[in-house]
VEXVEXFI-964784 format. One record per residue (C-alpha): residue number from 0; residue in one letter; chain; z, x, y. Coordinates in steps of 0.25 Angstrom, whole numbers, plus 5000, padded with zeros to 4 digits. Each point is the difference from the previous one (the first is absolute). Layout:
<atoms>
<atom NUM "A" "A" <Z X Y>>
...
</atoms>
This chain:
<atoms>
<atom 0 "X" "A" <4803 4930 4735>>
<atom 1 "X" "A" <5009 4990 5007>>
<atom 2 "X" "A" <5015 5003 4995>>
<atom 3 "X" "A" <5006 4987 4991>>
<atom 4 "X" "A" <5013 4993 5004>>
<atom 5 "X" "A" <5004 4989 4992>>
<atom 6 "X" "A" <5010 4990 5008>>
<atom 7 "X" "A" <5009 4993 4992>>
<atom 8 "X" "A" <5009 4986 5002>>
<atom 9 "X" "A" <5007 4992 4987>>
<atom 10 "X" "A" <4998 4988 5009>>
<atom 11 "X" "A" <4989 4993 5003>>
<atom 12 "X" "A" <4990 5007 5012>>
<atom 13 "X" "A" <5002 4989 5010>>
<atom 14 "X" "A" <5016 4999 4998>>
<atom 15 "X" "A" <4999 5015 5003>>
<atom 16 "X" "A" <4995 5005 5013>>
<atom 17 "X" "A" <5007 5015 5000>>
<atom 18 "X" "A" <4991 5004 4988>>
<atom 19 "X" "A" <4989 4990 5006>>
<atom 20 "X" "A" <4998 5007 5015>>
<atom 21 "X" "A" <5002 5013 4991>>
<atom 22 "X" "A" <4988 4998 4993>>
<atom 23 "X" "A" <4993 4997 5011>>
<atom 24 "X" "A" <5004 5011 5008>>
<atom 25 "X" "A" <4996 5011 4990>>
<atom 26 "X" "A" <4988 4992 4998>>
<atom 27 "X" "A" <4995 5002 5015>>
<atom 28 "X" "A" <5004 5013 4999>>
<atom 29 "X" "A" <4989 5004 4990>>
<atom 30 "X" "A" <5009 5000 4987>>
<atom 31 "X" "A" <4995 4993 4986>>
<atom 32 "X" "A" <5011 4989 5000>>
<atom 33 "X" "A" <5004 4993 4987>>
<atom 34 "X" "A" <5010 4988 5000>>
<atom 35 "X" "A" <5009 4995 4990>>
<atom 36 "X" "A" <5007 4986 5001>>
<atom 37 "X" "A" <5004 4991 4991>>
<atom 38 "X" "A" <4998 4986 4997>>
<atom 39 "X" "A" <5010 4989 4997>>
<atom 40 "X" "A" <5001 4990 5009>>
<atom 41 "X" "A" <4988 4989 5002>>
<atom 42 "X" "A" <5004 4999 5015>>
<atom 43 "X" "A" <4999 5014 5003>>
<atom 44 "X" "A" <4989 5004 4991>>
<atom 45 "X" "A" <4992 4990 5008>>
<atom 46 "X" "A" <5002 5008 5012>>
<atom 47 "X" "A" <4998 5012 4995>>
<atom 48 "X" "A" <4986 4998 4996>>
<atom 49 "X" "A" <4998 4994 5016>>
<atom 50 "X" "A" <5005 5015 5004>>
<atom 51 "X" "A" <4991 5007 4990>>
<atom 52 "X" "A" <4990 4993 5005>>
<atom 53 "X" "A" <4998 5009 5013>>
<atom 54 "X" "A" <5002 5014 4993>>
<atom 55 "X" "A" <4992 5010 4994>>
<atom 56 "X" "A" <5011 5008 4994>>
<atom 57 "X" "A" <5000 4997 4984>>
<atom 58 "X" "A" <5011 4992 4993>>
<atom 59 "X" "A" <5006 4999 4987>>
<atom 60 "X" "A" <5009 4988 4997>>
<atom 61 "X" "A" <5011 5000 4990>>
<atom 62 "X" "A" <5001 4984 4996>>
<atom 63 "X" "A" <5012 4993 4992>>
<atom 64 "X" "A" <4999 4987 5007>>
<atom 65 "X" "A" <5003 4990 4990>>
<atom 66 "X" "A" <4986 4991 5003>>
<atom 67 "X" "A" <4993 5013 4999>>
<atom 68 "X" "A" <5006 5011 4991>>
<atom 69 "X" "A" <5010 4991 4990>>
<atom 70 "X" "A" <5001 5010 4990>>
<atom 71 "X" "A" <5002 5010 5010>>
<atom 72 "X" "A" <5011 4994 5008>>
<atom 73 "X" "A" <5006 4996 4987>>
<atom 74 "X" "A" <5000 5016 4994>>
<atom 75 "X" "A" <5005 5004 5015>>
<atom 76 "X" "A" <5011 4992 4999>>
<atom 77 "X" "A" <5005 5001 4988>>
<atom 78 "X" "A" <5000 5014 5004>>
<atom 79 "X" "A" <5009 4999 5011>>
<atom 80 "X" "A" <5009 4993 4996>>
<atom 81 "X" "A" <5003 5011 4988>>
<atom 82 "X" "A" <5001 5009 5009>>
<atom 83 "X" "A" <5010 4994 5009>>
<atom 84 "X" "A" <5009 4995 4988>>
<atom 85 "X" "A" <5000 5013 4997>>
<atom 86 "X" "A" <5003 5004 5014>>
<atom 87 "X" "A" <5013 4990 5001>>
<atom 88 "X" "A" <5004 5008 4988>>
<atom 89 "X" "A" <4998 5012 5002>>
<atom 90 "X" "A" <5003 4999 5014>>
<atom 91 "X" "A" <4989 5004 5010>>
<atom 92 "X" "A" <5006 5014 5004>>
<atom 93 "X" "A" <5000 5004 4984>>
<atom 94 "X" "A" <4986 4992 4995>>
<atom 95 "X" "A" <4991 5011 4997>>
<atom 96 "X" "A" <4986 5002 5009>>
<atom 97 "X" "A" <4990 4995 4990>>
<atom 98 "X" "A" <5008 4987 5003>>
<atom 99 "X" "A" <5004 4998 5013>>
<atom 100 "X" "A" <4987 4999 5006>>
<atom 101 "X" "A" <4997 4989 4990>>
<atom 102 "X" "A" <5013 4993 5004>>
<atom 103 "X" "A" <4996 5001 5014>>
<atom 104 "X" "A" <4987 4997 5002>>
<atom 105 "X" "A" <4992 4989 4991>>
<atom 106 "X" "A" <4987 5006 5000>>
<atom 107 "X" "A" <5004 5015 5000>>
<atom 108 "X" "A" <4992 5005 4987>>
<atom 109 "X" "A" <4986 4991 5004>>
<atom 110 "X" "A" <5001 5007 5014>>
<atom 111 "X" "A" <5002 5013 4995>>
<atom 112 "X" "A" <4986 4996 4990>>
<atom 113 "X" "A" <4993 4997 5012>>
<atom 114 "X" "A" <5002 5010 5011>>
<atom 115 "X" "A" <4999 5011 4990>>
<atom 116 "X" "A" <4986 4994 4994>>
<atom 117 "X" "A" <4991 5005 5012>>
<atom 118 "X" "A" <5001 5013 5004>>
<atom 119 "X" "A" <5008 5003 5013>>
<atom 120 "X" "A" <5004 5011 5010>>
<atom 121 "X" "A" <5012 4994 5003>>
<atom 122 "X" "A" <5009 4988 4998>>
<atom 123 "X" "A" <5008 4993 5013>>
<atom 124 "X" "A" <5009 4988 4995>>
<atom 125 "X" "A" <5009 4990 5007>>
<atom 126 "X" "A" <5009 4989 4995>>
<atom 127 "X" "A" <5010 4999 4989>>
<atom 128 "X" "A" <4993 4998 4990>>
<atom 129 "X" "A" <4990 5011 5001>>
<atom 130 "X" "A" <5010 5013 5004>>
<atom 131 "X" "A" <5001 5005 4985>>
<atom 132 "X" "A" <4984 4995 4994>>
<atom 133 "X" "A" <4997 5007 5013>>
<atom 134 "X" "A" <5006 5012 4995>>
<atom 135 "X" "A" <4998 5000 4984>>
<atom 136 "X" "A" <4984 4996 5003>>
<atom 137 "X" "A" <4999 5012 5010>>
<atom 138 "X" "A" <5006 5008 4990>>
<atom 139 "X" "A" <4990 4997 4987>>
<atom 140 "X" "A" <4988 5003 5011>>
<atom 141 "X" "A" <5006 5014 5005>>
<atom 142 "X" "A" <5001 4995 5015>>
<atom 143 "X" "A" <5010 5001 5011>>
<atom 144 "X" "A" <5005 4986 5005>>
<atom 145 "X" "A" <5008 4995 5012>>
<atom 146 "X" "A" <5008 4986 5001>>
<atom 147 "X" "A" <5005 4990 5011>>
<atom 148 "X" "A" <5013 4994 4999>>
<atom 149 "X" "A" <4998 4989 5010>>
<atom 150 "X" "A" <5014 4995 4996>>
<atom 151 "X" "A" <5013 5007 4996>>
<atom 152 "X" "A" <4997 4995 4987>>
<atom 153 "X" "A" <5015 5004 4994>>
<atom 154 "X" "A" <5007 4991 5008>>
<atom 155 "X" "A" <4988 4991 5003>>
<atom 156 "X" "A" <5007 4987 4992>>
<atom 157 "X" "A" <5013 4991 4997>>
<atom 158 "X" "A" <5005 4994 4989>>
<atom 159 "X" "A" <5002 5003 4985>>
<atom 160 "X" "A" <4984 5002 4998>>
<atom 161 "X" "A" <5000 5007 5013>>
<atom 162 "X" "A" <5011 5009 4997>>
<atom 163 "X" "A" <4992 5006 4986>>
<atom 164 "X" "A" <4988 4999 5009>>
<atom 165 "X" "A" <5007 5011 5009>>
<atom 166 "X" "A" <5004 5008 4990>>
<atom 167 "X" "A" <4988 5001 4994>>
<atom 168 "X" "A" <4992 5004 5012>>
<atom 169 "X" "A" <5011 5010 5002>>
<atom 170 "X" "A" <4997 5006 4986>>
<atom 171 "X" "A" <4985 4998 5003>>
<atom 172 "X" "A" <4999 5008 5013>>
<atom 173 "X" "A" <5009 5012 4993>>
<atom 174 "X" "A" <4989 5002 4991>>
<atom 175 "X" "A" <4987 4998 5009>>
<atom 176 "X" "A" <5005 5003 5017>>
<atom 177 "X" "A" <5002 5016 4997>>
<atom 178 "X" "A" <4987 5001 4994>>
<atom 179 "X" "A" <4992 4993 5011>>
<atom 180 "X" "A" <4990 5009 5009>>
<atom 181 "X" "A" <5005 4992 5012>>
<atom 182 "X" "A" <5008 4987 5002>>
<atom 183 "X" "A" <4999 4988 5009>>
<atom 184 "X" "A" <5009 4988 5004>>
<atom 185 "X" "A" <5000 4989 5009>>
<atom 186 "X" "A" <5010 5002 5012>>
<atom 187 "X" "A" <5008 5012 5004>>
<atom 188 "X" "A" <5013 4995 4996>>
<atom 189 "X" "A" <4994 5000 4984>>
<atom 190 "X" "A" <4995 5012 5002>>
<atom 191 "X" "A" <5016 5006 5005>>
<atom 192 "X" "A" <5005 4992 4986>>
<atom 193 "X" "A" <4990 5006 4991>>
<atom 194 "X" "A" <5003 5016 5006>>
<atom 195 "X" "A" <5014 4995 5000>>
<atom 196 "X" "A" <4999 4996 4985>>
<atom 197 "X" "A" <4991 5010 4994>>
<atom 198 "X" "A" <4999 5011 5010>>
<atom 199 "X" "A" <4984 4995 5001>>
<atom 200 "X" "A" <4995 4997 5017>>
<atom 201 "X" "A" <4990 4991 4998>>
<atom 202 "X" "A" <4990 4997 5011>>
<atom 203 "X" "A" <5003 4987 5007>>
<atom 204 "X" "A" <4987 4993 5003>>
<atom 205 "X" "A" <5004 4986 5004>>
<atom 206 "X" "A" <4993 4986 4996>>
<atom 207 "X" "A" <4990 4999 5012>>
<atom 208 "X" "A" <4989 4996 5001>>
<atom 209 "X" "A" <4985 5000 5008>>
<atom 210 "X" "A" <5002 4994 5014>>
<atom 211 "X" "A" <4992 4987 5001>>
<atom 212 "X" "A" <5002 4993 5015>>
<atom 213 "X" "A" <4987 4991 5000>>
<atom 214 "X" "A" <5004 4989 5011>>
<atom 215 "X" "A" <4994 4989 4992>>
<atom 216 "X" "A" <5014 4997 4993>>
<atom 217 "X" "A" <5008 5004 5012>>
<atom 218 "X" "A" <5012 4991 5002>>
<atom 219 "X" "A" <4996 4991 5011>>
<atom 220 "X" "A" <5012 4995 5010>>
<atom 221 "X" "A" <5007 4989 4999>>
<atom 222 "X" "A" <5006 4992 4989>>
<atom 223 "X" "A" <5011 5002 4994>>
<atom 224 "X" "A" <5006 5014 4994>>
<atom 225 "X" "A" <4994 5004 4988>>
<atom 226 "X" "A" <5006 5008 4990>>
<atom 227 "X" "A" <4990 5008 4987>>
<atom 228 "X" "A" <5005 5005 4988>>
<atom 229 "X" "A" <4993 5004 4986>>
<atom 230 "X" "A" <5002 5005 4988>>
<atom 231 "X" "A" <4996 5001 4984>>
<atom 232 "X" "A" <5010 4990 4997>>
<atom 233 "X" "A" <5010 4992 5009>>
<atom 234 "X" "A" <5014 4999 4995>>
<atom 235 "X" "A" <5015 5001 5003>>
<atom 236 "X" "A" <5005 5014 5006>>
<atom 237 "X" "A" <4989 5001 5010>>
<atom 238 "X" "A" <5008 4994 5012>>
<atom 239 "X" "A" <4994 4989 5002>>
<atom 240 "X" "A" <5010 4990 5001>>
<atom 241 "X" "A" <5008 5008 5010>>
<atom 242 "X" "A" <4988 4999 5010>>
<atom 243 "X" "A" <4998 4983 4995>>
<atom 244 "X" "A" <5015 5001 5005>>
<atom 245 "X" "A" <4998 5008 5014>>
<atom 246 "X" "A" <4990 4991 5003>>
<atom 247 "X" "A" <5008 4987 4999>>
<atom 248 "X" "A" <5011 5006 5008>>
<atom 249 "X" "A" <4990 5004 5010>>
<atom 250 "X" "A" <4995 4985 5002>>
<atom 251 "X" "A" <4987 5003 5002>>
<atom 252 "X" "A" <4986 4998 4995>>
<atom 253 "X" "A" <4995 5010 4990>>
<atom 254 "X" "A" <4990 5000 4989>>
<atom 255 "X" "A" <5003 5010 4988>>
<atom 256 "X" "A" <4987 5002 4993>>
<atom 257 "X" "A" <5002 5008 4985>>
<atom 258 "X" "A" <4988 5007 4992>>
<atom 259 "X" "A" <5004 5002 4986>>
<atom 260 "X" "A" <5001 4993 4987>>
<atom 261 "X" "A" <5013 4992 4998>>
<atom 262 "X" "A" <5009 5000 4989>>
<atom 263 "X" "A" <5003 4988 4994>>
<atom 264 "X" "A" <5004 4990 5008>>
<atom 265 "X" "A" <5007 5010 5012>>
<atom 266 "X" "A" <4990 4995 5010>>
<atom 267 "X" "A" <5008 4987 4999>>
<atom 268 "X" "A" <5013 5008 5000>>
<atom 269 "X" "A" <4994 5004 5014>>
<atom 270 "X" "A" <4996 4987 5006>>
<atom 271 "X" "A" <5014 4993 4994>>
<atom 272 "X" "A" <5005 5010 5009>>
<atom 273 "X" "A" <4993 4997 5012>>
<atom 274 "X" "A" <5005 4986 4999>>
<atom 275 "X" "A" <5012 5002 5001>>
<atom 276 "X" "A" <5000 5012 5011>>
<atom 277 "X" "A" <4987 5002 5007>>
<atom 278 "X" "A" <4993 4986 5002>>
<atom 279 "X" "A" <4992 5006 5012>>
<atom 280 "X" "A" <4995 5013 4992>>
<atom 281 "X" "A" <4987 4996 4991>>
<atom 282 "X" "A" <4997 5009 4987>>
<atom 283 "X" "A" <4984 5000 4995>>
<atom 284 "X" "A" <4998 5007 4987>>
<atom 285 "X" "A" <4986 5009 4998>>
<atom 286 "X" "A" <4994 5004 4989>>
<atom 287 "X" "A" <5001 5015 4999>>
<atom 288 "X" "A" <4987 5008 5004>>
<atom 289 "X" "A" <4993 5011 4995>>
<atom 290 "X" "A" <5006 5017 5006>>
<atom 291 "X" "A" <4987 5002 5008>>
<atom 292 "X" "A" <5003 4985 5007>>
<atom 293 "X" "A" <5014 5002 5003>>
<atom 294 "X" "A" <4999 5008 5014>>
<atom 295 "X" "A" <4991 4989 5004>>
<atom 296 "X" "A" <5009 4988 4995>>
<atom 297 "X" "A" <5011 5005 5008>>
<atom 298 "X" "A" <4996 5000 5012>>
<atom 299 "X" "A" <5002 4986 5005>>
<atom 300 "X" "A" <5015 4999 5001>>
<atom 301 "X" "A" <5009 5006 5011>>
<atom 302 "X" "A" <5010 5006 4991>>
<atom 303 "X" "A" <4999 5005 4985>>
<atom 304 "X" "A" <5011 5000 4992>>
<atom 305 "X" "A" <5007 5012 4990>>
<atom 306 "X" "A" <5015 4995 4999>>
<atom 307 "X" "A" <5003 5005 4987>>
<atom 308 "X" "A" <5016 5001 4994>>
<atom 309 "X" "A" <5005 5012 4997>>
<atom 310 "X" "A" <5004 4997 4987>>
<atom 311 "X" "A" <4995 5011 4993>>
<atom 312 "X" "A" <4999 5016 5004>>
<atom 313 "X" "A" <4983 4999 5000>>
<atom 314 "X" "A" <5002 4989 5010>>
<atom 315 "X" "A" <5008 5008 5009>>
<atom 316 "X" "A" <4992 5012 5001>>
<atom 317 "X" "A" <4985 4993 4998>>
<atom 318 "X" "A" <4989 4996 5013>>
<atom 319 "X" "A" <4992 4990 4992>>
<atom 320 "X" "A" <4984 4995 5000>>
<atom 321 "X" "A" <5004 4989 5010>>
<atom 322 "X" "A" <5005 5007 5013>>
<atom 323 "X" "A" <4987 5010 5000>>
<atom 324 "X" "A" <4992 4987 4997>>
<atom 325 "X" "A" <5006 4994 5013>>
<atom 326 "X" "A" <4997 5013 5007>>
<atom 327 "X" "A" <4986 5001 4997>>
<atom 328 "X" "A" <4998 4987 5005>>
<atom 329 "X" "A" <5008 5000 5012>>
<atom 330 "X" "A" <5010 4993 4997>>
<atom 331 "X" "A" <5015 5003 5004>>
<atom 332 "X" "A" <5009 5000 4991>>
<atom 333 "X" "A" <5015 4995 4996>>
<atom 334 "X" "A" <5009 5009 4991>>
<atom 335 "X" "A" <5013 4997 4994>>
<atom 336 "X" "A" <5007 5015 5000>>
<atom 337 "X" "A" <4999 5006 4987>>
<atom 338 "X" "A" <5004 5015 5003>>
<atom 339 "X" "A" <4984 5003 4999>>
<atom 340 "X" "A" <4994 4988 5010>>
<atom 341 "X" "A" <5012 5003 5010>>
<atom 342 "X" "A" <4994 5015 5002>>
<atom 343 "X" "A" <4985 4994 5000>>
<atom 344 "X" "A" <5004 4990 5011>>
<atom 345 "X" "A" <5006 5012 5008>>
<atom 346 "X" "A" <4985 5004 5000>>
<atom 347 "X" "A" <4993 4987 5003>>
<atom 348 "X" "A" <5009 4997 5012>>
<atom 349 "X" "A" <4995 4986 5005>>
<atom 350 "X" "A" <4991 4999 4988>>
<atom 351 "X" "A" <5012 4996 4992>>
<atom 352 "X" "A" <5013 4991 5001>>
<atom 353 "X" "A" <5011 5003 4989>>
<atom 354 "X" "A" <5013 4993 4996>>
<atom 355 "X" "A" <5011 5003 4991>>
<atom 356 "X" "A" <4997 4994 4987>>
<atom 357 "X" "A" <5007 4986 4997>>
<atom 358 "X" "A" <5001 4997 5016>>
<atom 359 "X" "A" <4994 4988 5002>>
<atom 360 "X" "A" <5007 4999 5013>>
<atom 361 "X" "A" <4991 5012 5004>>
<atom 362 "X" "A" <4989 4995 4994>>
<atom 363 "X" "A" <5001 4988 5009>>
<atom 364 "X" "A" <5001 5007 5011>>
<atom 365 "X" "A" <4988 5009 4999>>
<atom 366 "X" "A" <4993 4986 4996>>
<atom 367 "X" "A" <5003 4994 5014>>
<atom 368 "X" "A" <4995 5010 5008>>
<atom 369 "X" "A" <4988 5002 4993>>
<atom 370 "X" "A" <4997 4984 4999>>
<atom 371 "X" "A" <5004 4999 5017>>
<atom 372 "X" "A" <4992 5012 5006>>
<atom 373 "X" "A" <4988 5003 4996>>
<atom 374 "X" "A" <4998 5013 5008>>
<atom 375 "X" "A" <5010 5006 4990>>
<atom 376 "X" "A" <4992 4995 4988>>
<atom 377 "X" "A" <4987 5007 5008>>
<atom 378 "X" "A" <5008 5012 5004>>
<atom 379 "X" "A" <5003 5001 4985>>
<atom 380 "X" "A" <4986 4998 4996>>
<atom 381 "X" "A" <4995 5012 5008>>
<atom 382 "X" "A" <5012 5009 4996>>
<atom 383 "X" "A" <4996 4998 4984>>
<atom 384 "X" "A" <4986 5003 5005>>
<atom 385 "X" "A" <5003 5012 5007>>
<atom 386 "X" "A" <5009 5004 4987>>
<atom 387 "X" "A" <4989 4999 4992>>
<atom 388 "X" "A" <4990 5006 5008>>
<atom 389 "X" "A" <5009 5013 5003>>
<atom 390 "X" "A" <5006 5001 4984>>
<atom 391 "X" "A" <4999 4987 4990>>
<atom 392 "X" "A" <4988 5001 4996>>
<atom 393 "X" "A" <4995 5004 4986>>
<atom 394 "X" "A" <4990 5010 5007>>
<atom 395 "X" "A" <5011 5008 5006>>
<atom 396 "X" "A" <5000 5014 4995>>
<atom 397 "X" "A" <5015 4998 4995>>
<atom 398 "X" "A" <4995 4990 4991>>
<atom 399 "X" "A" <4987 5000 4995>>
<atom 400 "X" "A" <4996 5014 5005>>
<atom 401 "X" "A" <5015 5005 4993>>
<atom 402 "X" "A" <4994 4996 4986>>
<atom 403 "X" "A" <4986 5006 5000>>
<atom 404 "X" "A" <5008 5013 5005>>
<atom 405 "X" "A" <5006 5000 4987>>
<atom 406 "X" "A" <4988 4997 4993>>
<atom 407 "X" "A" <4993 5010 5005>>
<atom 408 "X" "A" <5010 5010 4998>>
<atom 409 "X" "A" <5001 4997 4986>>
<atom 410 "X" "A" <4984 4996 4997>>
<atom 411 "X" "A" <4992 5006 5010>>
<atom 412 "X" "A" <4986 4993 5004>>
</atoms>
């Protein structure tokens, strides 16, 4: 019989793609996969069932969406914000482990219920909210378990809330990180923090993903420089304004085309700005797309875009969704330098152009010369083509081959 993994994300499946292209990988490789997700958000919930739709692995939804599971997402919340109360108080450092987990995840005990209702051979989780269900529901079913820290999750947020957030994944991951079988994170440089931290190498196995270089949405020549970003959610302190800015100083024709949901009312915060320093750059705004769509969508721009701000220590050390994204397509890429995407540009060469973070100046001048010669933006085509080809892709034996190794060596076939 077919060994039993069960995957495990707190977020929805298609907001996930690390414990999505895990699924599928274990699945092709002959293993009985499982999924746990969660469902609270109409949006995404839609999605989800569009990505369901073309797998055959089985699927067990935890739901406290409002329209959907009221008493639910009453109950879990009510619960939470106990536990974090009692967190404040306490301090997260001294809040005992029957709590912090509660504090810091929402849905901690109905993910623990239902990973731990079908029986498993092992249990492999990613994102916050699912380190310590992944641990406790491996537990109750006598099972070895493994976890992906796709982010440094200690020092992943800012503010007051992000401060007890920190904390608490600080006390989480003392609790669950030493008694993983393997761990895995999403970039080198958060693997270095978490051995640094804890003592505890985790395999980096980076956010890339299957290549797809089908010419039918293959930038054509011509036209004006056309710049591609997505995400989730578009927001402040993603660097945005800093490339509206460069491409106003550059005085050259631009189109900025963004892939995310906006929060309220920033998209004008974004076309005010262009008013008033960028009347030749054009922003569109699309509608977000489904994971398995995203290589695909991307392909039609010369440049994609990850210019992040350094704000926080994740944001340092993290490669994110979008710059494999833009690989897989072939699409160059332009990086502001965080620590992390200064060492992956080193790799991709003419794949990538990089500034210092808050230069609009340089931005600018990287803008003009892509906008005037189009033989640099076709060299850079080929160079993230070739970068993918000879390592950015989620088929490479670093990435997707690195997580069945561990699989196996935990839960042989």
């Amino acid at each position: 019989m077919k060994p039993r993994v069960t995957v495990v994300t707190a977020g929805h499946l298609s907001t996930c793609p690390r414990m999505l292209k895990a699924a599928d990988a274990l699945y092709g490789a002959g293993y009985r996969v499982r999924v746990v997700s969660t469902r609270h958000t109409p949006w995404a919930s839609d999605t989800d069932c569009v990505v369901r739709a073309s797998r055959s692995w089985e699927w067990t939804v935890v739901d406290y969406q409002r329209s959907s599971a009221r008493v639910r997402q009453v109950i879990t919340g009510v619960r939470f914000h106990l536990a974090r109360a009692a967190a404040r108080s306490l301090g997260p450092d001294r809040v005992p482990a029957a709590v912090a987990p509660r504090a810091y995840s929402r849905a901690h005990d109905e993910l623990v219920r239902a990973i731990a209702a079908v029986p498993a051979d092992f249990v492999y989780g990613g994102t916050t909210g699912a380190l310590a269900a992944v641990a406790q529901a491996a537990a109750r079913l006598s099972v070895p378990y493994a976890l992906d820290l796709e982010d440094f999750h200690s020092g992943e947020l800012a503010g007051p809330d992000g401060e007890l957030d920190n904390a608490l994944a600080a006390t989480v991951e003392r609790l669950v990180l030493a008694g993983a079988s393997f761990l895995t994170a999403g970039s080198p440089m958060i693997a270095d923090a978490y051995r640094q931290k804890y003592g505890l190498r985790p395999r980096a196995i980076h956010n890339t993903f299957p290549m797809q270089f089908s010419p039918d949405g293959a930038r054509e020549g011509g036209g004006p420089l056309r710049l591609y970003w997505f995400s989730q959610t578009l927001g402040p302190g993603r660097g945005l304004e800093d490339v509206i800015e460069g491409a106003g100083r550059a005085d050259i024709d631009v189109e900025l085309h963004l892939r995310a949901r906006p929060l309220p009312q920033y998209l004008d915060v974004l076309r005010r700005l262009r008013l008033r320093v960028a009347r030749r750059l054009t922003i569109e705004h699309h509608e977000p797309g489904a994971p398995d769509e995203m290589v695909v969508l991307a392909q039609p721009y010369d440049f994609g875009l990850s210019c992040d701000e350094p704000t926080v220590l994740n944001r340092r050390l993290c490669l994110c969704n979008k710059i494999f994204t833009y690989l897989a397509a072939g699409v160059p890429v332009l990086l502001s330098r965080t620590p992390a995407q200064t060492e992956l540009a080193r790799d991709l060469g003419q794949a990538a152009c990089s500034y210092v973070v808050g230069d609009v100046d340089e931005i600018a001048t990287i803008l003009r010369r892509l906008a005037k010669d189009e033989g640099v933006r076709l060299l850079a085509r080929c160079a993230a083509r070739a970068a993918a080809i000879r390592r950015w892709h989620w088929e490479h034996p670093e990435d997707r081959g690195a997580l069945l190794e561990r699989v196996v060596a935990v839960v042989p076939l």
